[in-house]
N, C-alpha and C positions, 0 to 999 in steps of 0.2 A: 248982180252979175254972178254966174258961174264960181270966180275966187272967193266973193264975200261968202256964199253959200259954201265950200270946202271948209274955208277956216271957223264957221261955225259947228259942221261937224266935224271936226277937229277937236275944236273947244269941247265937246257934247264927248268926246270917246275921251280925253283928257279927264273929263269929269266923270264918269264911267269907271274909272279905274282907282279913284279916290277911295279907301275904306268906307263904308258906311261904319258911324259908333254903332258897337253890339248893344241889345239893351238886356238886361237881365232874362226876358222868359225865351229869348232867340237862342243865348248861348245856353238854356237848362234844355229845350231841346231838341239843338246839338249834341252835345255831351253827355247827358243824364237821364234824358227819358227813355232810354231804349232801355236801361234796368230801373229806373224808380215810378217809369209809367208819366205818360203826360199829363196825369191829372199830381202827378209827385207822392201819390199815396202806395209806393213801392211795386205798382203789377205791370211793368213791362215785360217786353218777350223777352230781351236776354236777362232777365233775371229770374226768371221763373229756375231755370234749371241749375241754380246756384246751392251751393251749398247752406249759407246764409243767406237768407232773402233781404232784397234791400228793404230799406225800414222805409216807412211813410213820415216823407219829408215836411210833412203839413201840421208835425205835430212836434216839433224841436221842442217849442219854448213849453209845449205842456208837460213831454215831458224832461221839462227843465226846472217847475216849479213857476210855469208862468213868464216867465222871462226869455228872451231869445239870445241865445248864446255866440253873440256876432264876431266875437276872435276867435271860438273853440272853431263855429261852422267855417272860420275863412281857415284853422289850419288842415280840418278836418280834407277838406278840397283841395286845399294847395298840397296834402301830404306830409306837409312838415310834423303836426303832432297826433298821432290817432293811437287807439288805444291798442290793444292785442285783440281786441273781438271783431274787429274791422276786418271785413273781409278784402282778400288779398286782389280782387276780383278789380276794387274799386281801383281807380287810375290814378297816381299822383299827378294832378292837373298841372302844380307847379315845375315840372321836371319838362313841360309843354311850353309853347308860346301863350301865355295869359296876356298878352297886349302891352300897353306902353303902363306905367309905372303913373298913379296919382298919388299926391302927399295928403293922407287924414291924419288929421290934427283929434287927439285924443287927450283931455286935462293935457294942455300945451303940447302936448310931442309929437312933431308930425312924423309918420312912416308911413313909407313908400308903398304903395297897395298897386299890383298888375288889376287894370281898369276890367278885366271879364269877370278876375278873382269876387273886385265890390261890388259888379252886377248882378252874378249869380248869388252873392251872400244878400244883396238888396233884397232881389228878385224871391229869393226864399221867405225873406222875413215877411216881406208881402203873404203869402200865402198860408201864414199859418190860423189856425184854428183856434 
C-alpha cells in the first residue's frame, strides 16, 4: 500500500541522516591534504606558498629512528604540544569538533581520545615508509 511504502522512505531518510564513522584517510583528506598533498608527501596547493613547507607525512617514524611516534603525532594534530618550528599555518584540530571521545587503554590507563584525532593518527601510521 501507498502508507507501507511512506514509512519506509521515512525509515531510508531517517537513516540518511545517521553519521557515517569517519575512517582515517576520509578525515586526512578533509583536513590535511589540501597542504601535505594527497599522497601526505607535503605537495599540496595551499602549501606550496607557505613559509615552511609541510613535511612528508610518510616518513614520521623514519625520521623518528624507526618508530612512529603515536602520542607526539596525536598532540601534534590536536594542537596541544608542538614545538616552535611548527608552522603557525597548521590548524589546532583539537580547538575543532574531533567527534565523540573513545577510551585507549595504554600499560592500564585509559584516556579519552576524540575518535577522528585516532583515525587520522591510525591512518598515518598506516602510511609510513
Amino acid at each position: 500500500s501507498a502508507m507501507r511504502y511512506l514509512v519506509i522512505l521515512a525509515a531510508f531518510g531517517l537513516a540518511a541522516c545517521v553519521e557515517e564513522p569517519i575512517d582515517g584517510r576520509t578525515a586526512f583528506m578533509e583536513n590535511c591534504a589540501s597542504c601535505h598533498g594527497a599522497d601526505a608527501t607535503g605537495g599540496g596547493d595551499a602549501g606550496r606558498d607557505l613559509a615552511t613547507a609541510p613535511p612528508d607525512l610518510t616518513m614520521i617514524a623514519a625520521r623518528n629512528g624507526g618508530t612512529f611516534p603515536t602520542d607526539q603525532v596525536m598532540s601534534t594534530i590536536d594542537g596541544l604540544d608542538r614545538g616552535t618550528h611548527f608552522s603557525a599555518a597548521m590548524p589546532e584540530f583539537g580547538a575543532g569538533d574531533l567527534g565523540e571521545t573513545v577510551i585507549v587503554e595504554n600499560e592500564g590507563l585509559g584516556t579519552p581520545v576524540p575518535m577522528k584525532l585516532l583515525m587520522l593518527t591510525e591512518y598515518l601510521e598506516s602510511i609510513q615508509q
